[in-house]
Short mmCIF file of the C-alpha atoms (twelve columns), coordinates in Angstrom:
data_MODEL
# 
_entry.id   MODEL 
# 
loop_
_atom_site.group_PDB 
_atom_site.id 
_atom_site.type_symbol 
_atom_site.label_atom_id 
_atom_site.label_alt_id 
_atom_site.label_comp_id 
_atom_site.label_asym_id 
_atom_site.label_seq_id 
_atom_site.Cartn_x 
_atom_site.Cartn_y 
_atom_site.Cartn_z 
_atom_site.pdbx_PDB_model_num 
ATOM 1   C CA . UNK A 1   -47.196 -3.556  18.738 1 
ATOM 2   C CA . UNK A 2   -45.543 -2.281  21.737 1 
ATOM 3   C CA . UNK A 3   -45.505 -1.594  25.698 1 
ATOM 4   C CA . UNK A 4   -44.230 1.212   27.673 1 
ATOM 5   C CA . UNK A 5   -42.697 0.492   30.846 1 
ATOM 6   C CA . UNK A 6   -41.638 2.656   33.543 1 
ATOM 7   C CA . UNK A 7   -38.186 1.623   34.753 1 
ATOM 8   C CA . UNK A 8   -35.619 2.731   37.234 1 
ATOM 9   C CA . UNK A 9   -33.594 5.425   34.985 1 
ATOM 10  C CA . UNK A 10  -36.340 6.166   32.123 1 
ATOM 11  C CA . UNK A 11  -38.767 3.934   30.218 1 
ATOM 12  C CA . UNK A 12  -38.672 1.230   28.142 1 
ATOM 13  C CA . UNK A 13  -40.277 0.471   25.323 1 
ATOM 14  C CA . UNK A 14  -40.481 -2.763  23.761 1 
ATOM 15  C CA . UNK A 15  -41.402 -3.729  20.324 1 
ATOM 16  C CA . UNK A 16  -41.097 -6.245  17.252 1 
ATOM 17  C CA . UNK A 17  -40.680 -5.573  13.856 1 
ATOM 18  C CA . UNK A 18  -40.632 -6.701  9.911  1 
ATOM 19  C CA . UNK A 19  -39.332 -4.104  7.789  1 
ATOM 20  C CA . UNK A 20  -38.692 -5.000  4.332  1 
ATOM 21  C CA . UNK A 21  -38.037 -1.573  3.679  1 
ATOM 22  C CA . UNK A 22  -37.157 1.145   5.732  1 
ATOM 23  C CA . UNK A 23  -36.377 4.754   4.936  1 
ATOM 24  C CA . UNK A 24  -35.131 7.347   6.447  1 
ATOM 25  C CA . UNK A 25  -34.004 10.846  5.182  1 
ATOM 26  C CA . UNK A 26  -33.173 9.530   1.696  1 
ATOM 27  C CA . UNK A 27  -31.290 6.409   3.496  1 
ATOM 28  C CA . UNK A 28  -32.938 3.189   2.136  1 
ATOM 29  C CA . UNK A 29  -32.341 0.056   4.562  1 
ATOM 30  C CA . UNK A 30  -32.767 -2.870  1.256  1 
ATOM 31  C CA . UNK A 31  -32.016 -5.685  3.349  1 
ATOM 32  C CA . UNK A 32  -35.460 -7.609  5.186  1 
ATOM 33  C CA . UNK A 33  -34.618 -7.493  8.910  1 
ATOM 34  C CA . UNK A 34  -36.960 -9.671  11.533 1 
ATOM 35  C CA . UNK A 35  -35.263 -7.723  14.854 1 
ATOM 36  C CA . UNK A 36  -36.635 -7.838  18.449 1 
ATOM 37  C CA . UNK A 37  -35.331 -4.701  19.941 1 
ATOM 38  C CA . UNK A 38  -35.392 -3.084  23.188 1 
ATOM 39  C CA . UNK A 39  -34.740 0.854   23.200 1 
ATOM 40  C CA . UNK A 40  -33.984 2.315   26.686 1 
ATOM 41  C CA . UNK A 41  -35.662 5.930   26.531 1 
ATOM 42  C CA . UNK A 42  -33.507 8.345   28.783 1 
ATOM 43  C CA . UNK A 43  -35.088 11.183  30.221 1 
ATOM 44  C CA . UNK A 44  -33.565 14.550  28.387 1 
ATOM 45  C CA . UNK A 45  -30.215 14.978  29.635 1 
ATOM 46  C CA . UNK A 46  -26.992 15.943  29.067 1 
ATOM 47  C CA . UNK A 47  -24.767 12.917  27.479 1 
ATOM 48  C CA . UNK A 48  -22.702 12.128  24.521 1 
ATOM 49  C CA . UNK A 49  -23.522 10.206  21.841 1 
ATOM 50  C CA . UNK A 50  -23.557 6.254   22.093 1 
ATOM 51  C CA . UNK A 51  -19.957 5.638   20.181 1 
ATOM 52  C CA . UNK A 52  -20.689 2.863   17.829 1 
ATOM 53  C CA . UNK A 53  -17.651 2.695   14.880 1 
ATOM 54  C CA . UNK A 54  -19.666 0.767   12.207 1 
ATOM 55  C CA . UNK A 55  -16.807 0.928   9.713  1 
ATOM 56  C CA . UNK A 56  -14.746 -0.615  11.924 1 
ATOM 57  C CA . UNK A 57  -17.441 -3.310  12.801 1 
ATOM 58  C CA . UNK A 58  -17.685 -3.422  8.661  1 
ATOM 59  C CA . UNK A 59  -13.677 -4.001  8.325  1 
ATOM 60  C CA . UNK A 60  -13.837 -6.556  10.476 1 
ATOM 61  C CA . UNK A 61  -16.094 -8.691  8.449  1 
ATOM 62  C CA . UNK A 62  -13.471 -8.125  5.702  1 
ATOM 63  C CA . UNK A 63  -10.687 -9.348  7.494  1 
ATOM 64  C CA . UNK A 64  -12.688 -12.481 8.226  1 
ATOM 65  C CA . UNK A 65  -13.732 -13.299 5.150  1 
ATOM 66  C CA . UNK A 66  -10.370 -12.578 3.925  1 
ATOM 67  C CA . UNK A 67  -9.108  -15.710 5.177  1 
ATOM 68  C CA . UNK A 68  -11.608 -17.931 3.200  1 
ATOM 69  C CA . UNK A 69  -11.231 -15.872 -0.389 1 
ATOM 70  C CA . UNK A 70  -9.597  -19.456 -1.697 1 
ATOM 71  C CA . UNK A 71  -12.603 -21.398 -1.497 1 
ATOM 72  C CA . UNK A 72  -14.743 -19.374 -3.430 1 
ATOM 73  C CA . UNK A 73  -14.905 -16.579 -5.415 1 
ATOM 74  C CA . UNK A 74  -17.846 -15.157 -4.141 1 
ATOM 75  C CA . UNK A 75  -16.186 -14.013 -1.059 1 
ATOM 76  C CA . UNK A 76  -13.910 -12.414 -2.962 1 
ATOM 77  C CA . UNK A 77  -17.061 -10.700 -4.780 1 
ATOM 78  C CA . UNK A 78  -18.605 -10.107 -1.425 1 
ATOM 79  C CA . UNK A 79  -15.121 -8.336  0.175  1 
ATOM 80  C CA . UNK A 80  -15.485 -6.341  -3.031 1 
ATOM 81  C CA . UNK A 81  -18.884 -5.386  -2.357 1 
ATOM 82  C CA . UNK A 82  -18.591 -4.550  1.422  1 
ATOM 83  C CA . UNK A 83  -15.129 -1.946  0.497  1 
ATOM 84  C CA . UNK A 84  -16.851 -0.056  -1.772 1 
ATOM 85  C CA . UNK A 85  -19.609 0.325   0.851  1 
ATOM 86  C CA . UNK A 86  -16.618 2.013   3.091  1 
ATOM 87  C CA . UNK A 87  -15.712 4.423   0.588  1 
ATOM 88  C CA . UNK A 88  -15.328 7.671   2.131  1 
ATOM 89  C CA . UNK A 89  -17.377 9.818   -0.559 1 
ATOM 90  C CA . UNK A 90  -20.327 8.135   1.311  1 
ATOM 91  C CA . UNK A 91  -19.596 8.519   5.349  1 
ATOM 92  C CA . UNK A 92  -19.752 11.360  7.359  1 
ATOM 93  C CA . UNK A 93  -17.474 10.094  10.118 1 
ATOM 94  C CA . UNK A 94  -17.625 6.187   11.147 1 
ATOM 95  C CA . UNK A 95  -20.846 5.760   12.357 1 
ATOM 96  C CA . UNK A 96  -22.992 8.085   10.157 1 
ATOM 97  C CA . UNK A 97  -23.705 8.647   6.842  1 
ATOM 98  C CA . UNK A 98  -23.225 11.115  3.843  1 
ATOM 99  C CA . UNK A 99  -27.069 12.200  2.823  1 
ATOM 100 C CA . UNK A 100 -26.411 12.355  -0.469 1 
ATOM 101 C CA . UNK A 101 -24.587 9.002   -1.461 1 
ATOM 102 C CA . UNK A 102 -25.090 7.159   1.974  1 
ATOM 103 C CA . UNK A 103 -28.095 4.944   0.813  1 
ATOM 104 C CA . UNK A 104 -25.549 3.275   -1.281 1 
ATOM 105 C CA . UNK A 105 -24.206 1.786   1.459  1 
ATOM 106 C CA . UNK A 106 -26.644 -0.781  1.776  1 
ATOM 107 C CA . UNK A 107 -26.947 -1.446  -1.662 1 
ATOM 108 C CA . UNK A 108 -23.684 -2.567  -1.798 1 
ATOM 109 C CA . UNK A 109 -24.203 -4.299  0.951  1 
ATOM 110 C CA . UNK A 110 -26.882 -6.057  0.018  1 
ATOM 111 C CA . UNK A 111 -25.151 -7.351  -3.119 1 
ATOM 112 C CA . UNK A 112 -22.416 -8.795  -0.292 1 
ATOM 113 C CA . UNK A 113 -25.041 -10.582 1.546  1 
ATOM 114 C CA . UNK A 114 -26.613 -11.748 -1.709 1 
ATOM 115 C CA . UNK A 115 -23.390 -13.265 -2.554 1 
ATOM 116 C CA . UNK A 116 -22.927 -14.932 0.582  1 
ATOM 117 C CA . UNK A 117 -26.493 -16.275 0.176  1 
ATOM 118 C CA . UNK A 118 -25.564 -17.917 -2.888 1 
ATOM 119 C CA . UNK A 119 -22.547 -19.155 -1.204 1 
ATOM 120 C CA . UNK A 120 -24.143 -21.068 1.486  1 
ATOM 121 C CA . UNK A 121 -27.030 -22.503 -0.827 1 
ATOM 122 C CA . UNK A 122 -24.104 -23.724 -2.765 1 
ATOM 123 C CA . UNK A 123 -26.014 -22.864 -6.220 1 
ATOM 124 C CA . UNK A 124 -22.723 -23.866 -8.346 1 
ATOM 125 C CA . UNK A 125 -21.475 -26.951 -6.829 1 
ATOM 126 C CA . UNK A 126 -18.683 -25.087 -4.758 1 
ATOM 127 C CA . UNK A 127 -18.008 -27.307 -1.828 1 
ATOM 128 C CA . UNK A 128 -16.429 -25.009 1.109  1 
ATOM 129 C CA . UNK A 129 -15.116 -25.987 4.600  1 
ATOM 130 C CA . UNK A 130 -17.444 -25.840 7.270  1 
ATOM 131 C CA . UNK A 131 -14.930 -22.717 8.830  1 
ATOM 132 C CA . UNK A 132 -15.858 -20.893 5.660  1 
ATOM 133 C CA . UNK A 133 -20.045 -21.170 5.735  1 
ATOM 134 C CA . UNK A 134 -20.042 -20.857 9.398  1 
ATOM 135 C CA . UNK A 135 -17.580 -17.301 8.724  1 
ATOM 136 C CA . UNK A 136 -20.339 -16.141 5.567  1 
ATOM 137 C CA . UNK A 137 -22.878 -16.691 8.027  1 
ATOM 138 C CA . UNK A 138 -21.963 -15.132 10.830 1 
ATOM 139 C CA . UNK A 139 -20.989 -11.968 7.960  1 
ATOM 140 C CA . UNK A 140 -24.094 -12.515 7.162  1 
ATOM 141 C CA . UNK A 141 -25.418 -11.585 10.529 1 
ATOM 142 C CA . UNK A 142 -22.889 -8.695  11.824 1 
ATOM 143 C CA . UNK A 143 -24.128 -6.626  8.060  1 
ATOM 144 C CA . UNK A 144 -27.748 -7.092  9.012  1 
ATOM 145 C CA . UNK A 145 -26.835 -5.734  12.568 1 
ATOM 146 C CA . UNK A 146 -24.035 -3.072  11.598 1 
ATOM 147 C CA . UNK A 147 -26.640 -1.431  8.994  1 
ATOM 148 C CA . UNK A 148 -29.663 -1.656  11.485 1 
ATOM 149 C CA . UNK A 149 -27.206 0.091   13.677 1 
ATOM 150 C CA . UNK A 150 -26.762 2.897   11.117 1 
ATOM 151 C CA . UNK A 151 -30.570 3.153   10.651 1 
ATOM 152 C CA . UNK A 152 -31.085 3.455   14.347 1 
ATOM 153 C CA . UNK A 153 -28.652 5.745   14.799 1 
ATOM 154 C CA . UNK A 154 -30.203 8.113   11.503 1 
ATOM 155 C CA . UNK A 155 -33.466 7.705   12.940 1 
ATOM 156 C CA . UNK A 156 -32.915 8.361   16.327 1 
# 
């Protein structure tokens, strides 16, 4: 449910969601999201784009997780999962998506945070350092927000 509130520059609008599944010109969002957001409406105006580079904000959960790939394989198969999601065939430019093979993007991703999942629940017996679940979780977190992000920015 949400509220519209007039505010110095435009209005905002606040809201809470659950979307288990969210789509949005042939982009499917597969991962569950529980966000409290705030969108600032701007009255119509001239003004560029907000410049969000989600590859780059993608990347740098690779680099991260780079430096734990020794612990367990499964950030190895998460790194995996999160490059093929940058492969160029399915991005427009770095913050928006190709229509026709974009949606793939989460899918891959959600593999990545599936694997990291399994990683923290430790399903196998794999005992990692502390460093390494606190770096799968906080991965964990920047995907969720980096694809919202993308959705956002298809939607809006």
């Amino acid at each position: 449910m949400g509220s519209l509130k007039k505010g110095g520059e435009g209005m905002k609008l606040h809201y809470r969601f659950t979307a288990l599944a969210a789509v949005a010109g042939g982009i499917g969002l597969l991962l569950a999201l529980a966000v409290s957001a705030q969108v600032v409406v701007q009255p119509p105006g001239p003004g560029p784009e907000p410049a969000v580079n989600v590859r780059e904000a993608k990347q740098a959960v690779i680099d991260t997780l780079s430096a734990f790939v020794g612990e367990s394989p499964r950030f190895e198969k998460a790194i995996r999962e999160i490059t093929k999601s940058l492969e160029p065939v399915r991005w427009l430019d770095d913050s928006h998506l190709e229509s026709r093979h974009g949606h793939k993007v989460f899918s891959r991703e959600y593999h990545a945070v599936k694997e990291l999942l399994r990683l923290l629940k430790n399903s196998h017996g794999l005992t990692v350092s502390a460093a390494a679940r606190s770096a799968a979780s906080v991965a964990i977190d920047d995907l969720v927000e980096v694809d919202r992000l993308l959705a956002q920015i298809r939607l809006g």
